[in-house]
N, C-alpha and C positions, 0 to 999 in steps of 0.2 A: 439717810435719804439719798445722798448721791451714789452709796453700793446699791441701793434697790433700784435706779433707775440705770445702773449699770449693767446690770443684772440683767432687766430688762432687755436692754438693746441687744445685750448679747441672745440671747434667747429668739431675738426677733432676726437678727444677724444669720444665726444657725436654721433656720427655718427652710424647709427644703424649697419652697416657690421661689424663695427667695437667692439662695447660693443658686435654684437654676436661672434667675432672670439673671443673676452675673457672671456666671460661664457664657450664657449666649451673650452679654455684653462682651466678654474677653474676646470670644471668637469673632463675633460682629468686630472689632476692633483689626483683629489677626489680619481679615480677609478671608477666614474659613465657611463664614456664613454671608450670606448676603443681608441687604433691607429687607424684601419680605418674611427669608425664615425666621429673622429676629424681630420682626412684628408680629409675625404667629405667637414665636413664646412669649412676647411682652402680654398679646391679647391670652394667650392661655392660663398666665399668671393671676390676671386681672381677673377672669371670669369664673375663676378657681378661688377668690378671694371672696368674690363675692358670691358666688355660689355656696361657697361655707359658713357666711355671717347668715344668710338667709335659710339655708336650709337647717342650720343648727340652734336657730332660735324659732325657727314650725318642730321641731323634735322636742325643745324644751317644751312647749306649749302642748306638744298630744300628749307629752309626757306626764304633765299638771291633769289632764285631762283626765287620764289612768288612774292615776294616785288616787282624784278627788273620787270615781265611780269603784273605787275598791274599796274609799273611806264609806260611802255610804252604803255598799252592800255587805260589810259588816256589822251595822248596828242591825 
């Protein structure tokens, strides 16, 4: 149980939106980036997140859509 939720984090850890909202944290940090640019990528990350949950459960859904109009123009 606590390898797989290990596991997990790591996996969400290594995620590319992710290691980028924390390089522009470092840099935001440094003085390399100011507040706005690191508001851009904080909002880029965010709308990139969600933009994946939503458009990747309307895919699964045209997808069921497909399948179900193939099942029936086989019989």
């Amino acid at each position: 149980m606590i390898g797989f939720r290990f596991q997990r984090l790591i996996e969400k850890l290594l995620s590319v939106k992710f290691v980028i909202f924390i390089v522009a944290t470092v840099l935001l940090c440094c003085g390399v980036l100011g507040g706005a640019e690191w508001l851009t990528v904080a909002l880029t990350v965010i709308v990139g997140r969600e933009a994946n949950k939503v458009l990747g459960s309307r895919f699964q859904v045209l997808g069921r859509k497909q399948d179900d109009e193939a099942d029936l123009g086989s019989d």
